[in-house]
KEKE-3310 file (N, C-alpha, C; in steps of 0.2 Angstrom, whole numbers, plus 5000, padded with zeros to 4 digits):
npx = (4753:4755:4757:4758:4761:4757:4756:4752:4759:4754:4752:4757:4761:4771:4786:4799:4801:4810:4812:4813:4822:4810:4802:4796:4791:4802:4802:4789:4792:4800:4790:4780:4794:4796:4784:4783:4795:4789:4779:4786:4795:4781:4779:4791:4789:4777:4764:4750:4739:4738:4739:4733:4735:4728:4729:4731:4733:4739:4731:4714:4709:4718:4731:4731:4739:4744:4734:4733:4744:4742:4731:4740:4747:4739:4733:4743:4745:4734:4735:4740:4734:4732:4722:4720:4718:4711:4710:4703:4713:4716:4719:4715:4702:4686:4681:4669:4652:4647:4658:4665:4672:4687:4694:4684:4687:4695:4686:4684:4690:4697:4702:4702:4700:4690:4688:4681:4671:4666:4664:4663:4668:4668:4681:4679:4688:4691:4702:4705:4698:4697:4695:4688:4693:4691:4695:4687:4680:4669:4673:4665:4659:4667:4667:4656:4659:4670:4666:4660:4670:4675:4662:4661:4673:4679:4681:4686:4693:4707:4712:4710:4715:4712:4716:4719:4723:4728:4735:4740:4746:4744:4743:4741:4743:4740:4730:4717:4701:4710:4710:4710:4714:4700:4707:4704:4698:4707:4709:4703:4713:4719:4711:4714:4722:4735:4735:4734:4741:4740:4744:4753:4768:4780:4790:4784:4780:4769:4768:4764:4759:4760:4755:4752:4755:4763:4765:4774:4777:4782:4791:4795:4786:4791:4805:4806:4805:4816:4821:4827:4825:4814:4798:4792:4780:4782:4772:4770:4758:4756:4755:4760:4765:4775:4783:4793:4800:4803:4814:4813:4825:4827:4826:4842:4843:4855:4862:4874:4884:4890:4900:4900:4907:4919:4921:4926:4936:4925:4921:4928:4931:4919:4913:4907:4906:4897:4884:4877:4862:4855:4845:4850:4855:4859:4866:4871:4876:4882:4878:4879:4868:4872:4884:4874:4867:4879:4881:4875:4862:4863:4875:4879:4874:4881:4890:4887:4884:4880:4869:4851:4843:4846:4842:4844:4847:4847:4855:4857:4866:4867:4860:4858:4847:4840:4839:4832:4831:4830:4824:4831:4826:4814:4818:4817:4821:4821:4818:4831:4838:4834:4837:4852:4852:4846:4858:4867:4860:4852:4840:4827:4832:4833:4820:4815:4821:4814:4802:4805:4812:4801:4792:4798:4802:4786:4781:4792:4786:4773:4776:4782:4773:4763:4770:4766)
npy = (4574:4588:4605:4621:4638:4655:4673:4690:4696:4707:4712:4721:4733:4748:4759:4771:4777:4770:4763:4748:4738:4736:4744:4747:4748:4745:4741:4735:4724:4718:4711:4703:4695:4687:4683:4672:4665:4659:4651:4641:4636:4628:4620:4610:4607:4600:4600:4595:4603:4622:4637:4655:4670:4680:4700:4699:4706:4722:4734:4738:4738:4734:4736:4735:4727:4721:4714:4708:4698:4691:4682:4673:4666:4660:4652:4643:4638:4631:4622:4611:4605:4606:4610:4625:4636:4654:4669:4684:4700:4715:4723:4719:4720:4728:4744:4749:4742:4743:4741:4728:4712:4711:4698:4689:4686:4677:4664:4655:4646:4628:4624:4632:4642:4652:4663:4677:4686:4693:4684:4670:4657:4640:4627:4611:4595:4577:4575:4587:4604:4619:4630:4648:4665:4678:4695:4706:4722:4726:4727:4722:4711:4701:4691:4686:4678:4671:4662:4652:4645:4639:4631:4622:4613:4598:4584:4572:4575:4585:4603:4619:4632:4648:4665:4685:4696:4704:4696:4692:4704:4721:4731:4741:4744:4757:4754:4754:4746:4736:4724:4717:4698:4695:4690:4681:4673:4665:4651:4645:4641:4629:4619:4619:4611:4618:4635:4649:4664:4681:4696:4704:4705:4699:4682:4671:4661:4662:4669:4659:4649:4635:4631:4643:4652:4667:4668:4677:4691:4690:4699:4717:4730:4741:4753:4755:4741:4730:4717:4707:4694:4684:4674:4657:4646:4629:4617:4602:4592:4578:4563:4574:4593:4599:4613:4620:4634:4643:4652:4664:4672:4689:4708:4714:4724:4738:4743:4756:4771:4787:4795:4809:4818:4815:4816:4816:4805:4792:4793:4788:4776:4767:4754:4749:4735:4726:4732:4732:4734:4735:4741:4754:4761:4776:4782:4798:4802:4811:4825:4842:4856:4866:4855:4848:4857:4859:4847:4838:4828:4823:4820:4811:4801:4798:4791:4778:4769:4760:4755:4750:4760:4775:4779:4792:4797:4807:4811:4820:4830:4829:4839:4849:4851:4843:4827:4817:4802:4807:4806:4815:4821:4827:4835:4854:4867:4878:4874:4869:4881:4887:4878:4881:4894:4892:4889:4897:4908:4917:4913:4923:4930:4919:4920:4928:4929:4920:4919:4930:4922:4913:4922:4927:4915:4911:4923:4920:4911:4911:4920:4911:4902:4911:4911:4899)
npz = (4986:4978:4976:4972:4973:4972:4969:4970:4959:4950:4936:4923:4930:4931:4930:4934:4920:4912:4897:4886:4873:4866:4866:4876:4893:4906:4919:4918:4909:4914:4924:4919:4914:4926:4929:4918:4920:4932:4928:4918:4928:4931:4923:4922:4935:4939:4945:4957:4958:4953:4963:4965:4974:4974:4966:4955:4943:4941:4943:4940:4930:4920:4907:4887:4886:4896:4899:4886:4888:4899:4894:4886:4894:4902:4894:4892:4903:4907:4896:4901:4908:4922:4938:4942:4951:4956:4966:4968:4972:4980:4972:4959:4961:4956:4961:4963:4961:4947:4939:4929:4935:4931:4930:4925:4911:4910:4913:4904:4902:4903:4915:4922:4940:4945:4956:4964:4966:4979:4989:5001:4991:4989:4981:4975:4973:4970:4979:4986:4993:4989:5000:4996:5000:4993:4990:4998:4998:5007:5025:5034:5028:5028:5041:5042:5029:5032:5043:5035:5028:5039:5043:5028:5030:5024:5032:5025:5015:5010:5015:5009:5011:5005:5004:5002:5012:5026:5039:5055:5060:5062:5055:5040:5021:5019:5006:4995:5001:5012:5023:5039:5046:5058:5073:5084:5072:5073:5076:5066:5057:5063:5056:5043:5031:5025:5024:5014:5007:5002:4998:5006:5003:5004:5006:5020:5035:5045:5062:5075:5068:5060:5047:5039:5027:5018:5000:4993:4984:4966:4960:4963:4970:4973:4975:4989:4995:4998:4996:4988:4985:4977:4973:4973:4980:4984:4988:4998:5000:5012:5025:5032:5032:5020:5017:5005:4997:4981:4972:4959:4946:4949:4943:4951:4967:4971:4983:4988:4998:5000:5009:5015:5020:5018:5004:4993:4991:4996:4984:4976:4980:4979:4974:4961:4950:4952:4949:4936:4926:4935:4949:4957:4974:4981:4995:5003:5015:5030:5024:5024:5019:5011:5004:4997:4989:4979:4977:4963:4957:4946:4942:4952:4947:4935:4940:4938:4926:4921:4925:4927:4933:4943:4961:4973:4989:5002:5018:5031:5042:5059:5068:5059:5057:5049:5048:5042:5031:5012:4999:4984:4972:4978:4985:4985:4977:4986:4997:4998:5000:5010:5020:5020:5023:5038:5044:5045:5053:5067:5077:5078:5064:5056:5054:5048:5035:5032:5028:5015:5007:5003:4998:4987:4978:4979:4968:4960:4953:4949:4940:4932:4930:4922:4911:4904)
capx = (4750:4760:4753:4762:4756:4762:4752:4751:4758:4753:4755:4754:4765:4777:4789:4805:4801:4814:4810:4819:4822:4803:4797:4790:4791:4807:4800:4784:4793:4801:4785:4780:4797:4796:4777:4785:4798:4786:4773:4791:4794:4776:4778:4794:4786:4769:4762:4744:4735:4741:4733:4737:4730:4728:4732:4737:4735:4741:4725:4707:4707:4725:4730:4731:4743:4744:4728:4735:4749:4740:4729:4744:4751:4735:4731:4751:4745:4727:4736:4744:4729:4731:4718:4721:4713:4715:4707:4704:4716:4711:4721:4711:4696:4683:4680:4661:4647:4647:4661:4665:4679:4694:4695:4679:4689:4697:4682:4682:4698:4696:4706:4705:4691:4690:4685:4680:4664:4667:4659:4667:4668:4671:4680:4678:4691:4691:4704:4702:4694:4699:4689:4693:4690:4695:4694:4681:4679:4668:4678:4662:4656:4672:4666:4651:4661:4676:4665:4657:4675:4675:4656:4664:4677:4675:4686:4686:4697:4712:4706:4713:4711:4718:4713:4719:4722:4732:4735:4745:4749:4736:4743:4742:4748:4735:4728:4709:4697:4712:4707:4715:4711:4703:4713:4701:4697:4714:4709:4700:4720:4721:4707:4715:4729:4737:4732:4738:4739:4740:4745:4760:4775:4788:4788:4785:4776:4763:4767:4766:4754:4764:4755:4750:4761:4762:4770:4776:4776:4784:4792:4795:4782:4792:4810:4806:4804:4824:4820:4830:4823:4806:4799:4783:4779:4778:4768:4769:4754:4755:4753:4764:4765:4783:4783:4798:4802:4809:4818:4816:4827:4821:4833:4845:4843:4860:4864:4879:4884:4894:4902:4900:4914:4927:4916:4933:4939:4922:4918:4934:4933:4915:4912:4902:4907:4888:4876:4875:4856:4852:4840:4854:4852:4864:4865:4874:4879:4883:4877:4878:4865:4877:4886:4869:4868:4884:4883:4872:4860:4867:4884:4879:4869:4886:4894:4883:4882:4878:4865:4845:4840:4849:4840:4849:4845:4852:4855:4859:4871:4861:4861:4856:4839:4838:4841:4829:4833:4824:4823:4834:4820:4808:4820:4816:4827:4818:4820:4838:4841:4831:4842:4859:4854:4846:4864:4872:4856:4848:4831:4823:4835:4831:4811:4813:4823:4811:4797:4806:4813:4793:4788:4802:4800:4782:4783:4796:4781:4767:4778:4784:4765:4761:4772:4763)
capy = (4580:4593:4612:4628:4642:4661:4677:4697:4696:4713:4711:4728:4738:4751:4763:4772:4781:4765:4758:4743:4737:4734:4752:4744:4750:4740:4736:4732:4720:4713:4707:4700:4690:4683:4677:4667:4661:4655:4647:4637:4631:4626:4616:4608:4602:4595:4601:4593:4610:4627:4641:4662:4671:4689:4703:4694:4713:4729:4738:4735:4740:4732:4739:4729:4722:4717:4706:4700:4693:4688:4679:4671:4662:4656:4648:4638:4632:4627:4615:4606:4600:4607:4613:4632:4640:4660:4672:4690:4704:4723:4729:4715:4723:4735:4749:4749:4733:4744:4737:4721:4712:4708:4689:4686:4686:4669:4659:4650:4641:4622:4620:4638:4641:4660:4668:4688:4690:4695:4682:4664:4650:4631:4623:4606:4591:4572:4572:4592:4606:4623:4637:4653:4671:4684:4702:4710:4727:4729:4721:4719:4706:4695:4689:4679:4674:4669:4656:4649:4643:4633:4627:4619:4610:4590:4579:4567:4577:4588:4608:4622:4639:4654:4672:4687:4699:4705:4691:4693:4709:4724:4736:4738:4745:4761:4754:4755:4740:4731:4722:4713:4692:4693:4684:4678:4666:4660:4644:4639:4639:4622:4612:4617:4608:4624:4641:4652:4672:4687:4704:4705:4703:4695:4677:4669:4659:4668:4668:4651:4644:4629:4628:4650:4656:4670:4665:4685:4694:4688:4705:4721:4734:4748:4754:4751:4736:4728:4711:4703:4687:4683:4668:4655:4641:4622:4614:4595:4586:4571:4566:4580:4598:4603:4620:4624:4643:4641:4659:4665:4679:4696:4712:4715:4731:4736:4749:4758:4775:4788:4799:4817:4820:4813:4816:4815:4797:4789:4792:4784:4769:4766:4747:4747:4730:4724:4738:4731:4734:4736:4746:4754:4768:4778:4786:4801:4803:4817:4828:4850:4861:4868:4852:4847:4861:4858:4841:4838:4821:4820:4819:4806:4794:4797:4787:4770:4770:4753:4754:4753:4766:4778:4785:4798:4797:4811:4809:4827:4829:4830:4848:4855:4851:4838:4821:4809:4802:4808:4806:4821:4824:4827:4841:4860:4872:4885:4870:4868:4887:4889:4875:4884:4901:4892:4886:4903:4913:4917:4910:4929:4932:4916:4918:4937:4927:4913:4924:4933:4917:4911:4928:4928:4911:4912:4928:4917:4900:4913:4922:4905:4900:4915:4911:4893)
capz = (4983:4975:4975:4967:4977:4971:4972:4969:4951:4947:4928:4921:4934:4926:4935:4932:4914:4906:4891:4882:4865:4862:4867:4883:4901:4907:4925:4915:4907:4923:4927:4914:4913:4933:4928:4913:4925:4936:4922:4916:4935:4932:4918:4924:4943:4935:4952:4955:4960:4955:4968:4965:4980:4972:4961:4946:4937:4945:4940:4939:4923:4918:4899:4883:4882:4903:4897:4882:4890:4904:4891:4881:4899:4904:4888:4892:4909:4904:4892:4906:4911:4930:4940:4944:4958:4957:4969:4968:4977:4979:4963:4956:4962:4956:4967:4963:4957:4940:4934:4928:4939:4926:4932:4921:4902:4912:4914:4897:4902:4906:4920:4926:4943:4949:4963:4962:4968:4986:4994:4999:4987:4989:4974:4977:4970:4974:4984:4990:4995:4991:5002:4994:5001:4988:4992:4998:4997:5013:5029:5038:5027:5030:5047:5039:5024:5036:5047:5029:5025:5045:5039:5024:5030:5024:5035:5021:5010:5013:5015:5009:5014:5003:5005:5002:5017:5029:5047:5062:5060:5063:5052:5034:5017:5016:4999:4996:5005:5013:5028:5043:5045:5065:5077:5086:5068:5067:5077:5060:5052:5063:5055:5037:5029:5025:5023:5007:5008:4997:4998:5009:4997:5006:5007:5025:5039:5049:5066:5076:5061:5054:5040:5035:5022:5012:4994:4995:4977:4963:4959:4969:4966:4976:4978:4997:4992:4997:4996:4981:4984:4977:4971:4975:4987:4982:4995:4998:5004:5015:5031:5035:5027:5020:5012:5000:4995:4976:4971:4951:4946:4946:4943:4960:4971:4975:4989:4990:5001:5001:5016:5011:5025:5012:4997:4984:4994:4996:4977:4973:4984:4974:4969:4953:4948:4954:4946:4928:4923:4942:4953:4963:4977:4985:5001:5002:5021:5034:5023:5023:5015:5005:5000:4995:4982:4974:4974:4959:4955:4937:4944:4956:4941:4931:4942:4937:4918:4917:4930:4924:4937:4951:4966:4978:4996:5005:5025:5032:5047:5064:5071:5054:5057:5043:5048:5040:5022:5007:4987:4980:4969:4983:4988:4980:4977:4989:5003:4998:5002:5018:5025:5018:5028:5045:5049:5048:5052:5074:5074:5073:5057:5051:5052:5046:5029:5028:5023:5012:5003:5002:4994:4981:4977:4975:4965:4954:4953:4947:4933:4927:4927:4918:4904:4902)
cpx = (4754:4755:4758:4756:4762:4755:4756:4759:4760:4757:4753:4758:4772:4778:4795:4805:4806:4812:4814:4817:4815:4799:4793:4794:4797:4802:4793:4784:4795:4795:4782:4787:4797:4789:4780:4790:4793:4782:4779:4792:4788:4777:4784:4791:4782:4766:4754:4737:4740:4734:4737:4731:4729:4731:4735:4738:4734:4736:4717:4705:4715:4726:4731:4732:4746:4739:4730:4741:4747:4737:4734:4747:4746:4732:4739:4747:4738:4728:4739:4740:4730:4728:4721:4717:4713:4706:4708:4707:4711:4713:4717:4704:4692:4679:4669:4657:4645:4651:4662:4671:4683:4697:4691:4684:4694:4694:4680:4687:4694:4696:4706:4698:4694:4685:4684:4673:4661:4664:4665:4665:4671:4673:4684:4682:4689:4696:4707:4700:4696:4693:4696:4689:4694:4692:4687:4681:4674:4671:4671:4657:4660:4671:4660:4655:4665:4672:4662:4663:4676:4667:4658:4667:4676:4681:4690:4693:4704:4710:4713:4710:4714:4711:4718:4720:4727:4733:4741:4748:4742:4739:4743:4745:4744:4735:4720:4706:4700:4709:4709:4711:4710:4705:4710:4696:4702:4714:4706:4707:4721:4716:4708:4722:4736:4733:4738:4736:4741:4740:4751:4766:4782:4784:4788:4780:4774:4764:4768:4762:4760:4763:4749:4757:4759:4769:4777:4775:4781:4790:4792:4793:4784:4800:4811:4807:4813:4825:4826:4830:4815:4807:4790:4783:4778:4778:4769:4763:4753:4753:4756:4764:4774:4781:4790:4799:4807:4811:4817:4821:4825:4828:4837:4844:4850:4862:4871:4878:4889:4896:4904:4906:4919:4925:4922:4935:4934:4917:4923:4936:4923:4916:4907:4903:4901:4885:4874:4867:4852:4848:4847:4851:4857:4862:4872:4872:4882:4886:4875:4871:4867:4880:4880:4866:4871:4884:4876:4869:4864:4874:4886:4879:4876:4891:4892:4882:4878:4870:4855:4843:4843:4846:4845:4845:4849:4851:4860:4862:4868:4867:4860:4850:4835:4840:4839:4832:4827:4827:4824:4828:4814:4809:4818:4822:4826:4820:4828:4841:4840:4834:4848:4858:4851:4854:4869:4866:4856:4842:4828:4826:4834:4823:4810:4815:4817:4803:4799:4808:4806:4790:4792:4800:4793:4779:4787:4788:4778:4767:4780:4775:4762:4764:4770:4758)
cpy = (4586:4599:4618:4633:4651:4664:4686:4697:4701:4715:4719:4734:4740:4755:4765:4776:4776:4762:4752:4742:4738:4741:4752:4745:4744:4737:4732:4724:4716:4710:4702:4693:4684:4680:4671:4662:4657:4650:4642:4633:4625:4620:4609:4601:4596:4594:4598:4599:4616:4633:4648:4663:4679:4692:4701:4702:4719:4734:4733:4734:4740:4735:4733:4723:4720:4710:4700:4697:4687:4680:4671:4665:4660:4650:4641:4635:4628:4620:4609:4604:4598:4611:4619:4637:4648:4664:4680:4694:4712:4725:4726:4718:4727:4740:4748:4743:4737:4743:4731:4717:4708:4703:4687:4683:4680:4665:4654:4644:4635:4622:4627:4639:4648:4659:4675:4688:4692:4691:4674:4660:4644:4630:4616:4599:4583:4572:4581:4597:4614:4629:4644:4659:4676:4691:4703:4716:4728:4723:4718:4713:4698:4689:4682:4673:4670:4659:4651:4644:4633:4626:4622:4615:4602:4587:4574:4569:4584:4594:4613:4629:4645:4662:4678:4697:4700:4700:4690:4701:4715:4731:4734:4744:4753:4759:4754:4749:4735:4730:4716:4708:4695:4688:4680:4671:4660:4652:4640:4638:4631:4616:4615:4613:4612:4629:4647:4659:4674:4690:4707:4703:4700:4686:4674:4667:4666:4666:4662:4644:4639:4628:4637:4652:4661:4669:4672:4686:4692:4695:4711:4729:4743:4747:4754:4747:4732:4722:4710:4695:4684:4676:4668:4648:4634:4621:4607:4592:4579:4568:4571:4585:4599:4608:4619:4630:4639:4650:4656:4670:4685:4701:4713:4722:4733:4744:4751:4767:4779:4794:4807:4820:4819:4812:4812:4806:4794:4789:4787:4780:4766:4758:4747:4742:4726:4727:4736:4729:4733:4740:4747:4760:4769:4785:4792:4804:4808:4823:4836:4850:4863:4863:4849:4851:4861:4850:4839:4831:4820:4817:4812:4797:4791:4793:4779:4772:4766:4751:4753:4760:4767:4782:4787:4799:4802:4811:4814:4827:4831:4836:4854:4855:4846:4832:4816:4811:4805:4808:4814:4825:4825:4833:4847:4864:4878:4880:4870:4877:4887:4885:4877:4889:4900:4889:4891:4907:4910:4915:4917:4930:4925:4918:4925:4934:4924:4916:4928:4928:4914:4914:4928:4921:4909:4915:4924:4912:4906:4917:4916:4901:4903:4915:4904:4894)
cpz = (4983:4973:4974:4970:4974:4972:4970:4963:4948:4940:4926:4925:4931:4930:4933:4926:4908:4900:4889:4875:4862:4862:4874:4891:4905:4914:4922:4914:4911:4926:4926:4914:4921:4932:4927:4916:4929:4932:4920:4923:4935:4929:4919:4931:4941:4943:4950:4957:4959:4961:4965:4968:4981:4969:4958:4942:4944:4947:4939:4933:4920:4909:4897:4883:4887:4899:4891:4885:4897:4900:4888:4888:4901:4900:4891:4899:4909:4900:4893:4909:4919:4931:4943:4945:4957:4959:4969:4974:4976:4975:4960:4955:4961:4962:4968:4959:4947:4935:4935:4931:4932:4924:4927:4915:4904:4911:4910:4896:4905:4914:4925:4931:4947:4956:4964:4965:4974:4991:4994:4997:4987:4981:4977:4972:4974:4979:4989:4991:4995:4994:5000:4996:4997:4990:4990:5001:5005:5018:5031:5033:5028:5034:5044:5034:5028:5038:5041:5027:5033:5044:5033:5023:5029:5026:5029:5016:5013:5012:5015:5008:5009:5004:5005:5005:5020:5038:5049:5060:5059:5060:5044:5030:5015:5009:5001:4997:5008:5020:5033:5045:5055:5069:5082:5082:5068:5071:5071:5057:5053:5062:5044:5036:5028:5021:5016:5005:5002:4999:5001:5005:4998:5009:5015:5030:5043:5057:5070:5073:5058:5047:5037:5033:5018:5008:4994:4985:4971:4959:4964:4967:4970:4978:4985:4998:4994:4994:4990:4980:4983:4974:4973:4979:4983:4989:4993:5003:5007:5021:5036:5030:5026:5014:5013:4995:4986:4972:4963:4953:4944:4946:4950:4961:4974:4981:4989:4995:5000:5005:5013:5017:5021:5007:4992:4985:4994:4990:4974:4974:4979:4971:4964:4950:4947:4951:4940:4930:4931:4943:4960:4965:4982:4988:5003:5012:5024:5029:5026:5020:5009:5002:4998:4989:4979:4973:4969:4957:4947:4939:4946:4950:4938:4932:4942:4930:4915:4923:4925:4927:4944:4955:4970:4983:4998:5013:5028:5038:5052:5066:5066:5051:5051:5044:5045:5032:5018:5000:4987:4976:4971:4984:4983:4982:4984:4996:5004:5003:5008:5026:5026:5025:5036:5047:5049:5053:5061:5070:5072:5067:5055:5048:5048:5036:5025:5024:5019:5007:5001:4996:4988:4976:4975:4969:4958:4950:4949:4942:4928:4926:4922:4910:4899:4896)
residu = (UNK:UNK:UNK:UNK:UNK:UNK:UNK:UNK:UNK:UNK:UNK:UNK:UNK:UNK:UNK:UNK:UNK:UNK:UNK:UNK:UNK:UNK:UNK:UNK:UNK:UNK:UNK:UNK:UNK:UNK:UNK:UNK:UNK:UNK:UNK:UNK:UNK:UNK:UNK:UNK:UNK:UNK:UNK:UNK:UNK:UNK:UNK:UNK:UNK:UNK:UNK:UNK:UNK:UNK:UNK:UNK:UNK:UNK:UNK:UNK:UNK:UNK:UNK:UNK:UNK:UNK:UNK:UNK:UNK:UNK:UNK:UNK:UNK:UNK:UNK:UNK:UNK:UNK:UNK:UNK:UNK:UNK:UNK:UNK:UNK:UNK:UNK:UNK:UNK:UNK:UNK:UNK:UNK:UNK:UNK:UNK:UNK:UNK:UNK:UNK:UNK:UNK:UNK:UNK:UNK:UNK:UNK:UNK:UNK:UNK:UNK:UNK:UNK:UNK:UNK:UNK:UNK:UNK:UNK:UNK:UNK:UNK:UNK:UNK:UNK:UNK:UNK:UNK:UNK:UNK:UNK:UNK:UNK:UNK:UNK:UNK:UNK:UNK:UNK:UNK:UNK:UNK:UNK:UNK:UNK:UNK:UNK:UNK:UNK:UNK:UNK:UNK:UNK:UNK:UNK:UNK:UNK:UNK:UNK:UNK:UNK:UNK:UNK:UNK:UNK:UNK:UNK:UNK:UNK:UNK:UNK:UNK:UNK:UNK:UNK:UNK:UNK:UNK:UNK:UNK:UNK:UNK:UNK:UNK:UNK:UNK:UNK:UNK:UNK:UNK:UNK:UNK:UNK:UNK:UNK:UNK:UNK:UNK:UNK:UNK:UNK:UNK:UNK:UNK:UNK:UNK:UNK:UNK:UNK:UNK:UNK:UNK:UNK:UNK:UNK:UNK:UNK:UNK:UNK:UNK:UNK:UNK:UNK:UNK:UNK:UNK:UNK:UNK:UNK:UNK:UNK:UNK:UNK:UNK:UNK:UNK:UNK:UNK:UNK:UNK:UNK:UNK:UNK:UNK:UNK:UNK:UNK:UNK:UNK:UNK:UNK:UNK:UNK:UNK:UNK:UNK:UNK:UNK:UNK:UNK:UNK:UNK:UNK:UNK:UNK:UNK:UNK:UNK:UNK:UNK:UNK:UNK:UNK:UNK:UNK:UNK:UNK:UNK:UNK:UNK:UNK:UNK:UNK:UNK:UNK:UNK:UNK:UNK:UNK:UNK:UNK:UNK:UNK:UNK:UNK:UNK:UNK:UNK:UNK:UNK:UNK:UNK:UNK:UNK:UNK:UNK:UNK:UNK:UNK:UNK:UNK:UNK:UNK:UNK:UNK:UNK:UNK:UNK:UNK:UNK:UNK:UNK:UNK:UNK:UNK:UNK:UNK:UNK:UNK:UNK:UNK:UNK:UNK:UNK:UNK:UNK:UNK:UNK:UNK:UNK:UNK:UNK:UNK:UNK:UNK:UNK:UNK:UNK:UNK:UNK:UNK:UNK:UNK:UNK:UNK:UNK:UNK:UNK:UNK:UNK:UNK:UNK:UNK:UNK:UNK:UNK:UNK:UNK:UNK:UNK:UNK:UNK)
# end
């Protein structure tokens, strides 16, 4: 038994202000193109169960032309005449019982069996047995639905667990109703065949579980995000489990850095041979205050032309009271200043300036409001 196991999707997510030829959101369309990747792998494999274990759409309320596309590749794998499993995530999910959950506008497909209704559902094969827990919005209902999955278990058949959730790990993503698997269930993991997560976006086994995996995200929904290897899980059924990772292509993330100590030398030593149509990001190292106001983001960007998109991290020189990195575009001009004059300035003549730069700067915000 062969199973295609992918997950958090999120069709619909756009970022960066790019556009491409079509007038469309370029990461948008990155997402869009890694489904289709993976929907072609599908058709290729001829797997006997597909599973997707959350957030197929980025929003609860995905736009058009998320759904139409969504629509347009569910129609291609319904014609393949494979059963396909899909479970609801939190983006999936409506915040309250007056809206309608999103998964519905599927339910007319043959071959297609949901799960959104926050409660646990068997779907049931001759040869096996998906129990599925799709997000639910309150945790303390989990605990029932959880052991519902242990109560369903049919020896006879091979038993597959997916959910949606956060396990082995007791922290999460601050997103709204996420909720961690408890650890005192995880003994039901070894009365399934394998277990198939969602929501964690990096592909990998779960701790000492041989057979819990998360597939990870088929895309990277955060320049955090470094990963540059996404993808989906084929699972092999037999009397043994073997999980194999198979990687599409999604755009590269590439990192370079350059040494504000030798500003002029470590622009000029610069490889941009890799950045064509990239997500790069560059660290701008044992940085000044000052060399931090003349060195200008435009400047930076100009040095990738072929790039899709340049962030600027900046990493301040310790003893100038800035150490940590931060997105250039976070920094304000009036922060920019206040760091220039604490590195000449005593602390009483700095505190005496810092209020003065406050009250100017505000004075400036409240005139440039007024001319709005």
């Amino acid at each position: 038994m062969k199973i295609i196991h992918f997950s958090d999707t999120h069709l619909g997510f756009n970022d960066l202000d790019v556009l491409n030829d079509d007038n469309i959101n370029q990461r948008e369309a990155d997402f869009y193109d890694a489904f289709s990747q993976v929907v072609e792998q599908i058709k290729e494999i001829k797997p006997d169960y597909i599973i997707h274990t959350g957030d197929l759409f980025h929003r609860s309320h995905p736009s058009n032309r998320a759904i139409t596309f969504a629509l347009e590749q569910f129609k291609i794998i319904d014609s393949l005449d494979i059963p396909f499993i899909l479970i609801a995530g939190n983006h999936s999910t409506p915040r309250t019982n007056l809206s309608s959950p999103i998964l519905k506008i599927f339910e007319n497909f043959k071959n297609v069996y949901l799960s959104y209704e926050q409660a646990y559902k068997k779907v049931a094969f001759s040869d096996v047995l998906f129990h599925t827990l799709p997000h639910m919005n309150d945790e303390t209902k989990a605990l029932s639905q959880i052991e519902l999955c242990e109560a369903n278990i049919d020896k006879s058949k091979k038993n597959i667990m997916m959910m949606h959730c956060s396990v082995g790990a007791f922290y999460l993503m601050q997103e709204f109703g996420e909720w961690v698997y408890p650890s005192d269930k995880e003994y039901i993991f070894k009365m399934m065949d394998y277990v198939a997560l969602g929501h964690w976006h990096g592909f990998g086994k779960v701790g000492k579980h041989e057979n819990v995996y998360y597939s990870g995200s088929i895309e990277r929904t955060s320049l955090g995000d470094k990963r540059n290897s996404k993808g989906f899980v084929l699972l092999t059924l037999k009397e043994t489990l073997s999980v194999e990772y198979k990687e599409i292509a999604i755009r590269p993330i590439v990192q370079k850095e350059i040494d504000c100590e030798e500003y002029e030398s470590s622009v000029s030593k610069l490889d941009t041979s890799d950045v064509k149509d990239a997500l790069v990001e560059i660290r701008l190292t044992n940085l000044t205050a000052l060399q931090s106001i003349d060195i200008q983001n435009s400047a930076i960007k100009e040095l990738f032309p072929d790039a899709l998109h340049v962030s600027v991290k900046r990493e301040f020189k310790q003893g100038t009271n800035e150490s940590t990195a931060r997105d250039v575009e976070a920094l304000s001009l009036e922060e920019f200043f206040l760091e220039h004059i604490k590195e000449d300035s005593k602390e009483k003549e700095f505190e005496r300036l810092k209020h003065k730069v406050q009250e100017l700067f505000a004075e400036y915000e409240e005139a440039a409001d007024d001319t709005l």
